[in-house]
Structures are given as structure tokens and as C-alpha cells.
TILOZA-926598 format. One line per field, with one value per residue (C-alpha): residue in one letter; x, z, y. Coordinates in steps of 0.25 Angstrom, whole numbers, padded with zeros to 4 digits. Each point is the difference from the previous one (the first is absolute). Example, Ala and Ser with C-alpha at 12.3 -4.5 7.8 and 13.67 -1.06 7.14 Angstrom:
# residues 2
res <- a	s
px <- 0049	0006
pz <- 0031	-0002
py <- -0018	0014
***
This chain:
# residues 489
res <- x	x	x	x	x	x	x	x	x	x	x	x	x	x	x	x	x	x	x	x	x	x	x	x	x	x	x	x	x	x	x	x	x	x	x	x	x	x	x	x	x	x	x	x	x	x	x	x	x	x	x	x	x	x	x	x	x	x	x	x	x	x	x	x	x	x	x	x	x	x	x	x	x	x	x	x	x	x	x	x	x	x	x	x	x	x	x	x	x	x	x	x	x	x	x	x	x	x	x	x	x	x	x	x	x	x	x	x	x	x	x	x	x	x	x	x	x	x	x	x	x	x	x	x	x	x	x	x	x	x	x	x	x	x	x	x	x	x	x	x	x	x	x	x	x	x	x	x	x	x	x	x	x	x	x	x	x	x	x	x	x	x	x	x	x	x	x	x	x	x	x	x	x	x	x	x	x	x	x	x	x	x	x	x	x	x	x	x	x	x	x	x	x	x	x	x	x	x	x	x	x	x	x	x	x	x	x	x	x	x	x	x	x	x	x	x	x	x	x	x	x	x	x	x	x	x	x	x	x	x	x	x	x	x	x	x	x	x	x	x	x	x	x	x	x	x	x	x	x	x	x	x	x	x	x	x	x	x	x	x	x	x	x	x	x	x	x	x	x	x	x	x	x	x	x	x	x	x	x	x	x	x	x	x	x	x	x	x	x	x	x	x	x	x	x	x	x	x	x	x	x	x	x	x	x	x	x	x	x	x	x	x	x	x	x	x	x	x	x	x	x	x	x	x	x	x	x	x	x	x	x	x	x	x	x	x	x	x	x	x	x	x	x	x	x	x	x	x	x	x	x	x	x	x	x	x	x	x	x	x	x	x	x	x	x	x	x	x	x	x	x	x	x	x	x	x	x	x	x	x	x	x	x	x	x	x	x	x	x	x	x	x	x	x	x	x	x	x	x	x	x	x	x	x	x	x	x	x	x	x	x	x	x	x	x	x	x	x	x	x	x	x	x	x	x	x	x	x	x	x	x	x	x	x	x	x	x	x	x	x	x	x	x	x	x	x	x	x	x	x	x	x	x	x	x	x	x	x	x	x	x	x	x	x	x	x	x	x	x	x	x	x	x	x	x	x	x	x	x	x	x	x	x	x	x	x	x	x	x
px <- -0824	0011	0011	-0008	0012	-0006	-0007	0014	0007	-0012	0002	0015	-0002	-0011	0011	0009	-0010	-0006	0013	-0001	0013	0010	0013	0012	0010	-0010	0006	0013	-0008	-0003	0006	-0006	-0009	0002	-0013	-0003	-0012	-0006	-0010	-0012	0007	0008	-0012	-0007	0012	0003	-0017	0001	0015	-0008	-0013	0011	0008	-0012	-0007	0013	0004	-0009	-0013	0009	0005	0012	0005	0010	0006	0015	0011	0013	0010	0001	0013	0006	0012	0004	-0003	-0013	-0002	0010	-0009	-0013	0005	0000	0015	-0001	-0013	-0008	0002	-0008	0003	0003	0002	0004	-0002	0014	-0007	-0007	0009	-0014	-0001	-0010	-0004	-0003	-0013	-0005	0004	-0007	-0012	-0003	0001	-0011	-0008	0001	-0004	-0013	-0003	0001	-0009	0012	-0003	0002	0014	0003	-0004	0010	0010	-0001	-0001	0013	0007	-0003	0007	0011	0000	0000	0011	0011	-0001	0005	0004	-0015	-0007	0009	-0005	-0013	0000	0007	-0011	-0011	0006	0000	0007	0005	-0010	0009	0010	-0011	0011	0002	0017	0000	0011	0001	-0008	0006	-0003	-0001	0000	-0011	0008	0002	0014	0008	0014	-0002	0008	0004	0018	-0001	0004	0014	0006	-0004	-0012	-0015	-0009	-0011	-0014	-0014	-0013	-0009	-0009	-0012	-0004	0000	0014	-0002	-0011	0008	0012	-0006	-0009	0004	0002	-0013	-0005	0008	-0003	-0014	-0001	-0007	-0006	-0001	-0008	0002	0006	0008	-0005	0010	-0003	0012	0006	0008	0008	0003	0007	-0011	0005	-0013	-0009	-0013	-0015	0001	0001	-0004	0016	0011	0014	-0004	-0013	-0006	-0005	-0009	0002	-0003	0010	-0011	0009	-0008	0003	0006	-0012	-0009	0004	-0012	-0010	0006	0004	-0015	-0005	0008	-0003	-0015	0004	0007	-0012	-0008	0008	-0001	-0016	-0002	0005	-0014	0009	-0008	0003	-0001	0013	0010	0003	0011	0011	0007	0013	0003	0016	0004	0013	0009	-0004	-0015	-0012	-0010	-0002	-0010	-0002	-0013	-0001	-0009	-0007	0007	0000	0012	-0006	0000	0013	0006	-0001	0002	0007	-0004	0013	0001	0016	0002	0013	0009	0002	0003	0009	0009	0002	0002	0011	0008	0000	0001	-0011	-0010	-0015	-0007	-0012	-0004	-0015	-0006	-0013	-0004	0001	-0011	0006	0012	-0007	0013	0004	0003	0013	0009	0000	0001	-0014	-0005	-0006	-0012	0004	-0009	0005	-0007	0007	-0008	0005	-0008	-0011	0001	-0004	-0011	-0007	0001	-0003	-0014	-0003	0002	-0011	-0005	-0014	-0009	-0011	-0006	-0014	-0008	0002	0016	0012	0007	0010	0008	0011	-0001	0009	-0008	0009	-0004	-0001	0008	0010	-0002	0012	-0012	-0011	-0008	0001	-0009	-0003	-0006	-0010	0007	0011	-0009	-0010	0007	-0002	0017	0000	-0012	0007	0014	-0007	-0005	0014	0007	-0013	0005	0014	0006	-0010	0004	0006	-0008	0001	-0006	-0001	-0007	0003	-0009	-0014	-0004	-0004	0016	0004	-0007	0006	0014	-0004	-0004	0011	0010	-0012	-0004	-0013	-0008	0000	-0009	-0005	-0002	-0010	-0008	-0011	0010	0002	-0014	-0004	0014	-0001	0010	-0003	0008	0003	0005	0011	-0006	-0015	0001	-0012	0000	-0009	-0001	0006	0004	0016	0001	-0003	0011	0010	-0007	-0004	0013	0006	-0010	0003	0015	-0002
pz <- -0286	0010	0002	-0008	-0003	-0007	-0009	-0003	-0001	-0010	-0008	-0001	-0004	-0011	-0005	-0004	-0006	-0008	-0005	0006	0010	-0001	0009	-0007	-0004	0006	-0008	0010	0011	-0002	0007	0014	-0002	-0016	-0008	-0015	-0007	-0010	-0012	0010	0008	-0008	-0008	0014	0003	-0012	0000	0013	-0001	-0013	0009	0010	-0011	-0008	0013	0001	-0011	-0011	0010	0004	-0006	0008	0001	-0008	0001	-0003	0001	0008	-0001	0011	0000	0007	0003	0014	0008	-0004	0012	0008	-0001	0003	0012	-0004	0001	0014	0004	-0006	0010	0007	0014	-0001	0010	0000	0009	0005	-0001	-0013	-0008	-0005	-0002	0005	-0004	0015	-0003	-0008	0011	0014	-0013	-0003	0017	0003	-0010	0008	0012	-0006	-0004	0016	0003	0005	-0008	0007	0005	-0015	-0005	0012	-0004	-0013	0004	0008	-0013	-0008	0011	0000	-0015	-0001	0010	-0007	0014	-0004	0016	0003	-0011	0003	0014	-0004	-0008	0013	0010	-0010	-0001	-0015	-0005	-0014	-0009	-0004	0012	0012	0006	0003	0000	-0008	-0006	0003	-0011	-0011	-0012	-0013	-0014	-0010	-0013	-0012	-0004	-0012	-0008	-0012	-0011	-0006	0007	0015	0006	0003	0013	0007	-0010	0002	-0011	0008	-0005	0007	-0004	0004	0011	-0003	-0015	0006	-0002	-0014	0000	0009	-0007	-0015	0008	-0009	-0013	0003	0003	-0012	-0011	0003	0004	0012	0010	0015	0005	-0007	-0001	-0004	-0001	-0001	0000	0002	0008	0014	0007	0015	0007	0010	0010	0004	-0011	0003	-0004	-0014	-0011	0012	0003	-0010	-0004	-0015	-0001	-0009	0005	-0006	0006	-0004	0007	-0001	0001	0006	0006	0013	0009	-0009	0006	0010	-0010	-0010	0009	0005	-0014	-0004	0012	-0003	-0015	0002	0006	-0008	-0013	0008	0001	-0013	-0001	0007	0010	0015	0010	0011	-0005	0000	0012	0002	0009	0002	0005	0015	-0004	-0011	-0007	0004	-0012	-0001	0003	-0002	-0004	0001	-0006	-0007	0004	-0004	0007	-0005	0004	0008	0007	-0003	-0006	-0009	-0015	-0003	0009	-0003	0006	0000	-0001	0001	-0010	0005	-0010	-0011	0012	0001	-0015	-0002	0012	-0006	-0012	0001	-0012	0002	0002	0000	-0007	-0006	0005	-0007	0006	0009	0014	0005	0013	-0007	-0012	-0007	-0005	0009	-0008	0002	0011	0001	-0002	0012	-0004	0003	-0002	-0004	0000	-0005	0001	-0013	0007	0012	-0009	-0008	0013	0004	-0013	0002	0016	-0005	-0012	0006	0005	0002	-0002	0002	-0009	0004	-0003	0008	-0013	-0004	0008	-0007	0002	-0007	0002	-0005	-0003	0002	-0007	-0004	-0016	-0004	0008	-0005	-0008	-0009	-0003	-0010	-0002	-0013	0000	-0012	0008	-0010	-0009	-0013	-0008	-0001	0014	0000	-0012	0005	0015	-0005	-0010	0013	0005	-0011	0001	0015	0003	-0006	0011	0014	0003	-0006	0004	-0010	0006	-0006	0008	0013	0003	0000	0016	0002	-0009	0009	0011	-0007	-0003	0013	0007	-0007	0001	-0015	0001	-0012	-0007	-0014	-0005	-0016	-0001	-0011	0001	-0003	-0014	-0002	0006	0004	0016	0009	0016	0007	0016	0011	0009	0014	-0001	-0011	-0007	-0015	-0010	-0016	-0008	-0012	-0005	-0004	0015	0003	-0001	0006	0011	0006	-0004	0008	0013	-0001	-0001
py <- -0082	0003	-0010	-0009	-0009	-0011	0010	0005	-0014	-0003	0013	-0006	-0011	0005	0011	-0013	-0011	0011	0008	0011	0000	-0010	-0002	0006	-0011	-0010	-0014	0005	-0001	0016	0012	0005	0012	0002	-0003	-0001	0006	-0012	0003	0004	0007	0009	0003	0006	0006	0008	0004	0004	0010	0005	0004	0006	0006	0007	0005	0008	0005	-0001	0004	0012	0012	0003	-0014	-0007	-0013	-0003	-0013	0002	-0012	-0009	0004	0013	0007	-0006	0017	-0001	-0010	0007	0013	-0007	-0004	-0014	-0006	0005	0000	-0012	-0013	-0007	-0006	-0015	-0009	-0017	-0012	-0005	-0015	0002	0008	0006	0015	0010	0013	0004	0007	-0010	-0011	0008	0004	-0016	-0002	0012	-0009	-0013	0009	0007	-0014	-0006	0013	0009	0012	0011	-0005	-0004	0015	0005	-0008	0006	0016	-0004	-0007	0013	0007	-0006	-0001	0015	0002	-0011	-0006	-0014	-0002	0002	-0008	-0011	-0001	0002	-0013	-0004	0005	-0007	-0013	0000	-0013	-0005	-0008	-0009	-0003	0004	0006	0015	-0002	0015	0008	0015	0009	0005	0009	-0007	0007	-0003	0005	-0010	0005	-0005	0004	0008	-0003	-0012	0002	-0002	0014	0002	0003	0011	0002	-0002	-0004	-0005	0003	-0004	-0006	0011	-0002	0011	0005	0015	0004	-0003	0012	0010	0000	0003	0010	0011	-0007	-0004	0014	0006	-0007	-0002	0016	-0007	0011	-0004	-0005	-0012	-0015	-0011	-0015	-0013	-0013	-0011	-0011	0003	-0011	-0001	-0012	-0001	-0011	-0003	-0002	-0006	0000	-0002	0011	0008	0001	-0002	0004	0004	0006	0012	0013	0011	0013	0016	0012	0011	0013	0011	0015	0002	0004	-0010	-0012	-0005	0003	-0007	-0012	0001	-0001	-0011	-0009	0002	-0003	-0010	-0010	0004	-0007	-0014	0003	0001	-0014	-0002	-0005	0004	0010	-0008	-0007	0011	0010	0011	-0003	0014	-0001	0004	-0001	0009	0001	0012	0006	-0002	0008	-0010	-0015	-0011	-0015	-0003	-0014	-0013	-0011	-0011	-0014	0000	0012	0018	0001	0012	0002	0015	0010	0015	0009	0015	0001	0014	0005	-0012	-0007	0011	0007	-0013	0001	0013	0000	-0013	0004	0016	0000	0008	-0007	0013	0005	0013	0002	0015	-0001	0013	-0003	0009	0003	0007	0004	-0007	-0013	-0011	-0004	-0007	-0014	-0014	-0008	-0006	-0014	-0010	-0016	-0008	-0015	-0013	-0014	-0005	-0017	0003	0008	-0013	-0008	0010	-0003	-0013	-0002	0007	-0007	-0014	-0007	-0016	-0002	-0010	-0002	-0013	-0004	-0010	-0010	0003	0003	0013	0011	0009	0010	0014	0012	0012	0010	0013	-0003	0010	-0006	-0015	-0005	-0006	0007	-0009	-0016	-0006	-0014	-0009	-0007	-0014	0000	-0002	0005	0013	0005	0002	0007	0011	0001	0003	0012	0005	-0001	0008	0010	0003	-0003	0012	0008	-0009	-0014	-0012	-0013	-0014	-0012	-0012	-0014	-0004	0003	0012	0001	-0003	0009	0011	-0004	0003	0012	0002	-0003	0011	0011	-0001	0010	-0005	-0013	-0001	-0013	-0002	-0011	-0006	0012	0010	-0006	0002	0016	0005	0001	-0009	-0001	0009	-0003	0009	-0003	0004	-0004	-0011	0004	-0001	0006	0000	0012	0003	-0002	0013	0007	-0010	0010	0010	-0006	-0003	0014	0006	-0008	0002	0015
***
């Protein structure tokens, strides 16, 4: 599947003319890297945060979820290191006026290398990026674009400005009075959901008389002015994330981070998603203040790309509030420490992130379910287009179609819709023949259409058909139900 790109451009173009993805504002000729969910897509959205979201919390004991305002008080960034930390070099093409985010620019240049057979000079040119990445040489990573010839995509020239840092924050005014002089009323669209989480640590823990170790959950949107945003929903400036601050005992901290790196996985495997697709990247370069960290990442068809980070952050992020806001984020732990034969008291948790961009979750689903097949038969040209979604994810579980639009057959398939609708998303359509209709349903991953015909009038059974083999067989209406609740689980 790797860089597959007219898979990906397929899936695109699929996304639109089915509803699923729109581009946002798109009768104003849309706004770069903003996307909007339509009726499909929304659907499988909300299916798959509500798998994510009752994996996390209604499937474990110690895990509760919460939802923090997009809004917070302008420290809170400062104390994450954000205001001052969270940049990205950029760089621009004098002739052009286009701008790069320089890892992105010498990433998409190794690219064209691998493809003119020079991998093992494309993979040094990387190591040597990361380098220079870690160290803030911007000096070194200019001549490095320099040494490599790397040229604009637009211009064809390589008339570079020096690198600088460019910060990612959304900010905004707060308040409907511009501030006065001398006075500072800017606020930020927050770039992470974790903040959310780390400052209600302890109301959290309070009021739910939560005993570590144990977490908080949050889904939620985040917004970053990428400059450079590319590939879709893969990369955008306002995307959702799902993420769980597991909050464990000092000491704990690479059993826990083991454990949830294992667990992690295995939640996308029980989307019968396979193995073979995923694969750990752990991270070589760590933040200063992390023990461990590593990226599950999925096969797509722009190539292995990251879709869940798991991080072991040590107490950073509960020490940085605790220090700017001289309140305590302490935790009273009573258990015997068997060592000292006392309790442990009183520290600050250490913490296990686990962090989901539920967009490119969203892309993931689709990049596996998608496939073109072609069904032709010696006598009859014939293809379809099929969206294998797991059915517990499919924004419509069930379609019923009157085989015609008389004889009663309506009034019988729109019982069968009031009979399961309450229970999972129905879908009645009656215009077209029935193979096109199948198709439709096809298309947006419907796993099960049934068919009231003229024998159901007479002993009670429609044809039901599945999705992914397109067999159909005869049952009864009332296993209709049934049926389908046991498939979605």
C-alpha cells in the first residue's frame, strides 16, 4: 500500500461524492487544510470516538473521562513549555515567496531520492536532519538543504532565506474591549487536549475519590497554524484528538508505559484491522523531560505514517503547574510501601500519555476499508466500490428496500425500520433497481441491506445480503434485529 498515491487521491475523491469529507467553505473556493465532516462522515466519526471513548472508560475501572474548555488561562501554555517551546523551523523561497517547514521540505527531497534508487544517501541525509533538528542548529540545516541541492517546487530555485522558528499557537483577544495599554488580554486556541486533563488533576482525583493508579480521558478539538499542511485529513490546523493521562506511582512508570503500548495495539486489532499494517517507531529523540516514547504507526497510502504517540512524561507537566501556579498537585498515596514498612505519602504522579488523532484515525479506517474490485464475468463487464468498515463502526448499519413501490411492500419495510432504528442507524430507500441500490450501500460501507419482496407477504422472511461477500440468504424479519446487533457487538 505504500505511497500508493492514486489510491489516496481515490479515497479523496470517494470522501466527497459520498459525504463523507467536504472542504470547509468550499462555494468560497474553501480554506487550505480545513475540512468538514458531511452526514457519512460525521456518523463514522462519532462511531469510532464512542468505540475509543468506551474502550477507555466504560471498559476500565480506574478510567474517567472529562471536558475541559478550549479555552484556558493564558500560564497554562506558559507552564507547558508551549509559548516558548512549541515552534517549528520554517524556511521561504526568495523567488516564490512560498513557505517551508524545513523538515517537511529535505523529508519530501529524501522521497524523490529513495525513488531514483538513492536510499542509503536519502536515509543519511535524514540521520543528519534529526541532528541538527536536536541541536537548534539552523546554520547547519541550511547548508544541508544547501549541500543537497534541494530546490523550491514551485520557483525551481533554491534563493533561500536563513531558518527561523515559527510558533504554532492560535492566539486570540479575550473579551469583547480591545485591552488597554500596557494590558494583555491574549488567550490561545489550545494546541493539545492534555492540559485540559493535568490541570483538573486533582479535582478529578477528589471528587471521584480516584486512587492512583488511574486516568483521565478527554476528547476534543486542538488547532495549530501548520504552515505546511499537506496530505489531506492526515495534517490540518483544526483537528480532534482523543487522548488518556494515565497517572501512576513514581517507580511504576516503565511497567505502566509497557503495558499501555501493548494495549494500546491491540485496541486497533480488534478492529480486525491486521498486524502487518501497524509497527512501533520508538523514539531515538526524547523530550527533556521523557523517559520513554514511541509512535504506533499505520501503513497508509501515502506510506508508514503516525497515528498514536504513547509517552511516559515523568511528573513534568504536574511539576510546571504546580511551580506557576504555587498550588499543590500532590497526591496522598496510603498504601504500604513494603520497603519501609510505611506509606508512600505524599508525591506528585508520574504519567503514561496515550494520544489518538481520531482525523487520521478517521483516515486509517477508511485507507483499509476502501477497495476497487472488479467483478467481471466472461458475458458482462462489472465492478463495484466497497467500504469494508468494521460494522460497528459503519455510519449505517442496516438499509431495507421494498423490492417496488406497491403492493404493500413500503408499508412492510418501513415496519422493519421502526422495529430497528431505535437499536442502530437504518437506512430506506426505494427508487432504482435493486443491484444499484447495493451499490450505494456499498459505497459508504452499509454491512447489511434486506429486501422485502412479494414472498415476505406471504411467509414472513426477506433476503438479507452481506456487504463483503455479497451473499444473500432467506430469514425471518424477526432475526432482523438480531442479526445485525450481534455483528456490531
Amino acid at each position: 500500500m505504500a505511497n500508493d498515491s492514486n489510491k489516496f487521491q481515490a479515497i479523496i475523491s470517494h470522501c466527497k461524492e459520498y459525504g463523507f469529507i467536504f472542504p470547509s467553505s468550499e462555494i468560497y473556493d474553501g480554506l487550505q487544510a480545513v475540512y468538514d465532516y458531511g452526514q457519512m462522515g460525521s456518523e463514522l466519526k462519532k462511531n469510532i470516538r464512542d468505540y475509543w471513548w468506551k474502550s477507555m472508560t466504560q471498559l476500565n475501572d480506574n478510567i474517567v473521562g472529562i471536558d475541559a474548555a478550549i479555552f484556558m488561562h493564558p500560564t497554562t501554555w506558559k507552564a507547558s513549555g508551549h509559548v516558548d517551546n512549541f515552534n517549528d523551523p520554517m524556511i521561504d523561497n526568495k523567488d516564490s515567496k512560498k513557505r517551508y517547514r524545513v523538515d517537511h521540505l529535505i523529508e519530501a527531497h529524501a522521497e524523490q531520492m529513495e525513488k531514483d534508487g538513492r536510499i542509503d544517501e536519502a536515509k543519511g541525509m535524514l540521520v543528519e536532519m534529526e541532528n541538527l533538528l536536536a541541536k537548534d542548529d539552523f546554520a547547519g540545516l541550511k547548508q544541508l538543504i544547501a549541500d543537497h541541492g534541494i530546490t523550491c517546487s514551485v520557483s525551481g530555485t533554491s534563493n533561500w532565506t536563513d531558518i527561523r522558528q515559527f510558533n504554532l499557537m492560535f492566539a486570540t483577544e479575550f473579551g469583547a474591549v480591545a485591552a488597554e495599554e500596557g494590558q494583555d488580554n491574549i488567550v490561545y486556541l489550545r494546541p493539545e487536549t492534555a492540559q485540559g486533563i493535568f490541570v483538573n488533576f486533582l479535582n478529578v482525583q477528589k471528587t471521584g475519590r480516584m486512587k492512583v493508579p488511574f486516568g483521565i480521558a478527554q476528547t476534543g478539538k486542538a488547532f495549530r497554524n501548520e504552515i505546511v499542511a499537506r496530505q489531506f485529513i492526515f495534517r490540518m490546523r483544526e483537528f480532534e484528538q482523543m487522548e488518556m493521562q494515565f497517572f501512576v506511582r513514581p517507580g511504576t512508570e516503565g511497567e505502566w508505559y509497557k503495558y499501555w503500548k501493548e494495549a494500546r495495539l491491540q485496541w486497533h486489532l480488534s478492529l480486525g484491522i491486521p498486524a502487518e499494517s501497524y509497527r512501533y517507531h520508538d523514539h531515538v529523540k526524547l523530550a527533556h523531560y521523557a523517559k520513554e516514547a514511541c509512535d504506533i504507526e499505520f501503513n497508509f497510502p501515502i506510506g508508514f505514517k503516525e497515528v498514536e504517540g504513547i509517552h511516559s512524561r515523568g511528573k513534568f507537566d504536574l511539576w510546571q503547574h504546580q511551580e506557576y501556579s504555587k498550588k499543590k498537585m500532590q497526591y496522598f498515596d496510603n498504601d504500604i510501601d513494603p520497603a519501609t514498612g510505611k506509606p508512600y505519602g505524599n508525591y506528585i504522579p508520574y504519567v503514561i500519555e496515550t494520544s489518538i488523532g481520531l482525523d487520521r484515525m478517521f483516515l486509517l479506517v477508511m485507507s483499509h476499508a476502501y477497495e476497487e474490485q472488479d467483478l467481471s464475468t466472461p458475458e458482462k463487464p462489472d465492478s463495484r466500490v466497497v467500504l469494508k468498515l468494521p460494522a460497528k463502526l459503519a455510519p449505517i448499519k442496516l438499509a431495507v428496500f421494498p423490492l417496488t413501490k406497491k403492493d404493500g411492500l413500503p408499508e412492510v419495510a418501513e415496519r422493519i425500520m421502526d422495529e430497528c432504528r431505535s437499536s442502530f442507524r437504518c437506512f430506506y430507500e426505494e427508487k432504482d433497481a435493486i443491484g444499484k441500490r447495493y451499490r450505494r450501500m456499498d459505497a459508504v460501507g452499509t454491512p447489511f441491506c434486506v429486501t422485502v419482496d412479494h414472498q415476505t407477504k406471504e411467509d414472513n422472511t426477506v433476503t438479507i445480503r452481506y456487504r463483503d461477500s455479497m451473499e444473500q440468504e432467506r430469514i425471518p424479519v424477526s432475526e432482523i434485529r438480531n442479526r445485525v446487533l450481534q455483528a456490531i457487538g
